[in-house]
N, C-alpha and C positions, 0 to 999 in steps of 0.2 A: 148366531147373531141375535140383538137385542131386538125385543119387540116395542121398547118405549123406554123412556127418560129413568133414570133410576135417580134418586135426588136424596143426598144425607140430608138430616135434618138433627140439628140439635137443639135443647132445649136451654141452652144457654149462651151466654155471650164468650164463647171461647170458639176457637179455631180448629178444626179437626183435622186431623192428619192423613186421613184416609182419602181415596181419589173420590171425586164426586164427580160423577157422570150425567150431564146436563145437555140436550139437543137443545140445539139453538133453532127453533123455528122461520125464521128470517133464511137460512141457507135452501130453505124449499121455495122459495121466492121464484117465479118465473123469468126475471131476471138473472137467476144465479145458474140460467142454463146457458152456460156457453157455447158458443156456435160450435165450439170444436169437443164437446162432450167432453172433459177434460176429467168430469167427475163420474162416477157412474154409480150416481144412486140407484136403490133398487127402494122404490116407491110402490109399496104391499099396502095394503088397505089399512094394516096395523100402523104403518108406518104414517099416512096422510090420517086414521083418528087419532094418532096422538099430537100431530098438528093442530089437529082443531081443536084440541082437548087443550090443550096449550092455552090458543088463543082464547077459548071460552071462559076459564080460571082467570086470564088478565082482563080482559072486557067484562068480567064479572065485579071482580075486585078492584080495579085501580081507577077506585073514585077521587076526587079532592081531597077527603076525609083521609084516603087510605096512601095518599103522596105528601099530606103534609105531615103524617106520622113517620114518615118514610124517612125524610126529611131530616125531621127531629134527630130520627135515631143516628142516620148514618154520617149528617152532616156536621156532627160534634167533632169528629177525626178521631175517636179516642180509641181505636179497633186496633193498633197496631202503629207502628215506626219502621219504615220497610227502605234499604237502599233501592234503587228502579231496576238495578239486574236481579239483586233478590227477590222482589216482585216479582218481575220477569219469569226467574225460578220455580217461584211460589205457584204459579199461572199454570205451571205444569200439572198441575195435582187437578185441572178439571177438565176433563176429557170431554170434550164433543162426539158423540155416539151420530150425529149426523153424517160425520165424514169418515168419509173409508179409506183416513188417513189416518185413524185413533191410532196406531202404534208410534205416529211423530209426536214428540213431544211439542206442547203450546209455543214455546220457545220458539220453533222452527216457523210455523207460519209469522212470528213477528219478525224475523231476521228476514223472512222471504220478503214478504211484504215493503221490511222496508230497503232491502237490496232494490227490491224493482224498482220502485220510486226513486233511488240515488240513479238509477242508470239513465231514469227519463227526466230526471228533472234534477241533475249534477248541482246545478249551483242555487238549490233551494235545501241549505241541511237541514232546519225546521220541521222541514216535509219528511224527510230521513225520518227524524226521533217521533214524528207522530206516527209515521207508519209501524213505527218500533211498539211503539207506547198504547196504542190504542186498544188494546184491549183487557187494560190492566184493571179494569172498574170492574171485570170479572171474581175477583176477590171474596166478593159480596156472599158466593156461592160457598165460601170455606168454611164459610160464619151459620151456614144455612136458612141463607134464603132462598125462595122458591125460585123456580126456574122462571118461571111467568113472571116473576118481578127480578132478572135480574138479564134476561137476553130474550129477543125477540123484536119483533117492528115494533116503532115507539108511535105515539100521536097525542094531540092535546087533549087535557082532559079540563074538566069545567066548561065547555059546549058540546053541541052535539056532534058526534061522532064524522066524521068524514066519510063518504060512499071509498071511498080507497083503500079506505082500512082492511085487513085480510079479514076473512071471515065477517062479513059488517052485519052478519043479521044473527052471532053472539053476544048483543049485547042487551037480549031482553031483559036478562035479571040483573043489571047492575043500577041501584039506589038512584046515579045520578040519571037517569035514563027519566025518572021522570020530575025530577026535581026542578021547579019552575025557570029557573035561572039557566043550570047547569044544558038545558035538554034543547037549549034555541042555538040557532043557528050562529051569533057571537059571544050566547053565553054572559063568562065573569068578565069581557075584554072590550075592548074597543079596537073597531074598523082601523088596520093600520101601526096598530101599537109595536108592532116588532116581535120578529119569534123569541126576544129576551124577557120579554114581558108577559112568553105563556108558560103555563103550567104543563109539562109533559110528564106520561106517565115513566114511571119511576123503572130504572134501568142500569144497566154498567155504563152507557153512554153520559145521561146527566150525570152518575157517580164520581166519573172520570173527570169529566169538566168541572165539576164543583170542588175534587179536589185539586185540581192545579191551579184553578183560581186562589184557593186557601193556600196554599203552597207559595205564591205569588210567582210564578212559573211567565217567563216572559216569550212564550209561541206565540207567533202572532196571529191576529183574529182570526185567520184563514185557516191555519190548523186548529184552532180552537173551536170554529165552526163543523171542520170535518170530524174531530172530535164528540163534540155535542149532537151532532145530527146524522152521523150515518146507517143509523139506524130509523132514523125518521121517513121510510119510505114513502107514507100518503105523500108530502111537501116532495123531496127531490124526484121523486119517479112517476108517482099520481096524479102529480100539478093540482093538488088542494092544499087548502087554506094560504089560498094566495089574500085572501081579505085581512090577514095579517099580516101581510109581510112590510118589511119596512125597503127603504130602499137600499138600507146597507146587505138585507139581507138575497136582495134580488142580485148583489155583487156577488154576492159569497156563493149562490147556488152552484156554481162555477168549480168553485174548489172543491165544495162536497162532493159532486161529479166525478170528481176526476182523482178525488181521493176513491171512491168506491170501487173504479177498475182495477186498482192496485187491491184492492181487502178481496173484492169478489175472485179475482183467479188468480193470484199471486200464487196458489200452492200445485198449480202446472205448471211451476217451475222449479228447476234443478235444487237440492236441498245446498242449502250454503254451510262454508267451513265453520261454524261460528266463534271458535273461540279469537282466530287472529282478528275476528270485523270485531269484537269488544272494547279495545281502545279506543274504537274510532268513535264509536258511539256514546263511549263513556262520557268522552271530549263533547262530545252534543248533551248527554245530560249535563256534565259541570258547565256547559253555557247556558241554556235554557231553562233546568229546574234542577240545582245543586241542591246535596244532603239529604238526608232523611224524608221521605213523604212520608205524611200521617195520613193514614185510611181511617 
């Protein structure tokens, strides 16, 4: 067994072919223990310092500075032309070493996920294709970027830090920490502005969201919010930075909710057939976000 994240890295803007194996620290979450142990981690000391090691590397680095370069780079689209099953595909090549389900392919947990969600919620297909879809901003990892910035809890950056955040007393050596602006309590923002209006630190979740914005992808808000924030634990699980919320956003905490029961244990459930559920789905991408996505 591994004793921590193994992460390709290359030094170029090319795609590697090789599997990259990435823990997602977000699955050691204390919510992600199901009542019915469904998973059974084995949490070794090595296992929890590479958690925080994790966390320490993103609280370190994902200042303003280091999300608007982030930005720059990824939000050109110019990485790739991918159909969303090939994507799909493609998702297979990064292995979560967290789950002691590494030998299912990535595929499987998105078919899971989003089977479960068609069986509870039939006459929402939207909710189907995001359960599908949601973790395709994972990509980012092919290209080799670091773990710490590409999965894990998200939060805003540009004020200070939230008590909810994992690990909240790693963020002594990060720049904005003491930067006059960055380090108060509302920061670059104003009381109320809306979580569209903040800066969160840079991840597969904004990735994703940003590209089907660019895509002009018609899910509606409610998947797009479960999209963009289900990784934003401090706001849906924490209950902070409610001083920004707007009120569309106090609608939506709903959906993100209830999106997360289906992501959190969807893979205690039966492995689905997948190749006959592919039409069906297909039929969900040609209504919601037809042709080619550019990553």
């Amino acid at each position: 067994s591994s004793t921590g994240p193994r992460i390709f890295v290359r030094m170029e803007e090319e795609m590697t072919t090789s599997t990259v194996y990435m823990t997602d620290p977000s699955e050691f979450r204390p919510e992600m223990k199901h009542k019915e142990a469904f998973r059974d981690y084995n949490e070794t000391p090595n296992t929890k310092d590479c958690v925080r090691r994790t966390y320490t590397e993103m609280h370190t680095h994902q200042t303003v500075e280091y999300g608007l370069n982030e930005r720059k780079k990824w939000l050109s689209f110019d990485h790739t032309e991918l159909s969303t099953m090939d994507a799909l595909d493609l998702l297979n090549k990064v292995v979560d070493e967290s789950d002691p389900d590494t030998d299912l392919p990535n595929i499987v947990h998105s078919f899971q996920t989003a089977e479960r969600i068609r069986q509870m919620h039939p006459d929402k297909d939207w909710f189907h294709l995001v359960g599908l879809i949601h973790d395709l901003g994972k990509v980012m990892a092919l290209y080799g970027q670091p773990q710490w910035s590409t999965v894990g809890d998200t939060y805003v950056v540009g004020c200070a830090p939230s008590a909810a955040i994992v690990f909240p007393d790693t963020f002594t050596e990060c720049t904005d920490s003491n930067h006059p602006v960055y380090s108060t309590e509302l920061g670059m923002y104003e009381r109320g502005c809306g979580l569209d209006k903040l800066m969160f630190s840079w991840g597969h979740d904004e990735y994703l969201y940003q590209i089907l914005q660019n895509h002009g992808s018609t899910i509606p808000d409610e998947g797009l919010y479960m999209i963009r924030f289900h990784s934003f634990y401090p706001w849906h699980t924490g209950g902070t930075y409610k001083e920004f919320e707007s009120e569309k956003d106090r609608q939506m905490l709903k959906w993100v909710n209830e999106f997360n029961k289906f992501d959190l244990y969807s893979k205690s459930d039966s492995i689905p057939d997948i190749e006959p559920l592919k039409p069906y789905y297909q039929g969900l991408v040609d209504k919601y976000m037809p042709g080619l996505i550019k990553f």
